[in-house]
C-alpha positions in Angstrom: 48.4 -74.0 5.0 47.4 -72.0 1.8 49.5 -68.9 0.6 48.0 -65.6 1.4 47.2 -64.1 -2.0 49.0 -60.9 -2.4 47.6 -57.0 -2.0 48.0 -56.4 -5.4 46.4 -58.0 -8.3 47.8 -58.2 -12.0 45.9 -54.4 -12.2 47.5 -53.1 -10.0 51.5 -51.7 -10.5 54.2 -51.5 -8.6 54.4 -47.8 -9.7 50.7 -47.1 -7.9 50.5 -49.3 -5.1 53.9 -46.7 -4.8 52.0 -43.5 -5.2 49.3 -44.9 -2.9 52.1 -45.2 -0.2 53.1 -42.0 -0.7 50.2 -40.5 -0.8 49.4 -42.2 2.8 52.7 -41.1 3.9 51.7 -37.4 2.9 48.3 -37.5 4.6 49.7 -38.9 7.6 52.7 -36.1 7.7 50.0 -33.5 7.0 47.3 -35.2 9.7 43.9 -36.5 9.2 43.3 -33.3 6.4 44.5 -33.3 2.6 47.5 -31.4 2.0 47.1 -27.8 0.4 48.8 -29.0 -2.8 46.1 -32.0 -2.8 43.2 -29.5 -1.1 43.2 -27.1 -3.7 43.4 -29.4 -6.8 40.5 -29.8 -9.0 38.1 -33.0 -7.8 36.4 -34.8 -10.2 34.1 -37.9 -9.7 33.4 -40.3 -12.8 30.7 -42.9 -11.4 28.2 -45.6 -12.9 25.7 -46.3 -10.5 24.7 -50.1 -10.9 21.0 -50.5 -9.9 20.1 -47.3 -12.2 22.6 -47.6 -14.6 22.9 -43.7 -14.6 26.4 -42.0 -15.4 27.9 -39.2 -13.6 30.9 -36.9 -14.4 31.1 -33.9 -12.4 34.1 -31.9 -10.7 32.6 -30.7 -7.4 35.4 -28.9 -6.2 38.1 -26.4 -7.2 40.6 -24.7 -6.0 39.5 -25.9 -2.3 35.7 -24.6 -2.9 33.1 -27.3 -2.9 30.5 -26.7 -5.5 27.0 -26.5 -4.6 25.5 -27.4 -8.2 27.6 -30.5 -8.3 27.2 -31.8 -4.6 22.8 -31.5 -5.8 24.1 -33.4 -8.6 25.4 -36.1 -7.0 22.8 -36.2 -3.8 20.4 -37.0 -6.8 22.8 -39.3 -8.6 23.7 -40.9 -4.9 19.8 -41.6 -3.8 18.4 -44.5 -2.4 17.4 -46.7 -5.7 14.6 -48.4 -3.9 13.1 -45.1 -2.7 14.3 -42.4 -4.6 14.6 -41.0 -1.3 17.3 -37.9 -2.0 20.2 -37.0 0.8 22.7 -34.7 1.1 26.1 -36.5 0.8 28.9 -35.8 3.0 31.6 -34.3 1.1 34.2 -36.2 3.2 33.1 -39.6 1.6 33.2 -38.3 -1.9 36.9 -36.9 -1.1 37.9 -40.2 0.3 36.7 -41.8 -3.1 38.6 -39.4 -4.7 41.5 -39.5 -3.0 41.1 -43.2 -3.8 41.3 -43.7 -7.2 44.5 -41.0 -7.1 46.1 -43.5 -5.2 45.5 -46.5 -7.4 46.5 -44.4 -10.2 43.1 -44.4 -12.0 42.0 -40.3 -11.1 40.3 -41.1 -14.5 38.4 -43.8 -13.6 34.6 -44.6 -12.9 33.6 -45.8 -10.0 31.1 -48.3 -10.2 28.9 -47.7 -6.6 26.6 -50.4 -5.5 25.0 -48.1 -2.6 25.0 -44.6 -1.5 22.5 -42.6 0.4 20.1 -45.5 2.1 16.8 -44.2 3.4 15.6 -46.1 7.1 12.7 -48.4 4.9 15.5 -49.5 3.0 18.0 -50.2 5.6 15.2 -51.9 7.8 14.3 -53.9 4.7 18.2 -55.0 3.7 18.0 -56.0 7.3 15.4 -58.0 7.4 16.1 -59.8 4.4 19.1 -61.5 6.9 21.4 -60.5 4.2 24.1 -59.5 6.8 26.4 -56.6 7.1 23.8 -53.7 7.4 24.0 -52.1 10.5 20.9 -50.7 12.1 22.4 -47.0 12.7 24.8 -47.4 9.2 26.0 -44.2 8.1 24.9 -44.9 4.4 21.6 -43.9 6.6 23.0 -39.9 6.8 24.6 -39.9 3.5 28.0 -40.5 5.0 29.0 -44.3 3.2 29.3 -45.2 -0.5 29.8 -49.1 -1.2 31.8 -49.3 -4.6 34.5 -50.8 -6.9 36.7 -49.8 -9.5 37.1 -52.0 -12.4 40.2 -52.9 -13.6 41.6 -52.5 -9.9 41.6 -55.6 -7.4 39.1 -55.5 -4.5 42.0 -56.2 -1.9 44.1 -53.2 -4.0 41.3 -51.1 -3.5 40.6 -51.8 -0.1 44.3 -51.3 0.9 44.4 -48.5 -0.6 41.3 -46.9 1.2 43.0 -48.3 4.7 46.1 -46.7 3.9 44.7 -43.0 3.9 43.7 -43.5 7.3 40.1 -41.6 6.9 36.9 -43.2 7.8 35.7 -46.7 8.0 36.8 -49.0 5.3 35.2 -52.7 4.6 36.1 -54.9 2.0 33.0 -57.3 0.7 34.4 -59.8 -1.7 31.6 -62.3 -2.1 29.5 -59.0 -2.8 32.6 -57.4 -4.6 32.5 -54.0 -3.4 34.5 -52.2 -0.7 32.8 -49.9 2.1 33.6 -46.2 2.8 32.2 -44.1 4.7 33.1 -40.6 6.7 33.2 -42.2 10.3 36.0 -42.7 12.7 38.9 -44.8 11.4 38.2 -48.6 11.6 38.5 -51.6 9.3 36.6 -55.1 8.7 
């Protein structure tokens, strides 16, 4: 029987796999909402889409006030790359990204996403293709999922992080290398 590899990778500390606990501990105390402390703090998504190669850095919420300007921006940034189909995103998602890299201790780092917003043609087509994984009623469909990673952070870190908040569905694609988030009830694959 082979060793199961560890949670954490070599990019991961001690000290933030630490903060991420506590962080979970927090949300759990406070329920399935931010705390105020954590509510009201500025939050600021640094992203690198991969299929477009477009950059994003944009705070689209402060003091507990999500920004309209900023949620447009990142709708467009966010689009269906085989479509250019445009969706509003659900601000849940983007404050479980957030919340996210805080817990790995990168609130600096760019996420590199894979998919956001993915119009029906392209969900139908992804399906077809037999590639597995996409759901016929997936939530990337409403602009409620974003498939990413963070470099520098292990998939499994990332992914345990994400599980330990508690919020939304988390799945963890290794062969792909991304992990799944979306705004949907708490589950796990």
């Amino acid at each position: 029987m082979s060793p199961r590899k560890p949670l954490l990778g070599p990019e991961l500390t001690r000290r933030a796999f630490l903060r991420g606990a506590a962080l979970a501990l927090l949300g759990l105390a406070a329920g399935p909402a931010p705390s105020r402390a954590l509510a009201l703090a500025s939050r600021r998504l640094r992203m690198l889409h991969t299929h477009t190669g477009e950059r994003i850095d944009v705070v689209y919420a402060e003091e507990g006030a999500l920004l309209p300007d900023a949620l447009r921006a990142l709708d467009r940034f966010l689009r269906d790359h085989r479509t250019g189909d445009v969706h509003a995103i659900d601000p849940k998602v983007l404050d479980i990204a957030w919340s996210i890299a805080r817990a790995v201790d990168r609130p600096a780092g760019q996420f590199e996403v894979i998919c956001g917003y993915r119009s029906a043609r392209s969900n139908e087509m992804l399906r077809a293709t037999g590639s597995g994984g996409v759901a016929k009623r997936s939530l990337h469909l409403a602009g409620r999922a974003i498939d990413l990673r963070l470099p520098g952070v292990d998939l499994r870190a990332l992914h345990g992080a994400a599980l330990a908040l508690g919020r939304g569905g988390v799945g963890l694609y290794p062969a792909s290398g991304f992990v799944h988030l979306d705004s949907g009830r708490p589950r796990a694959w």
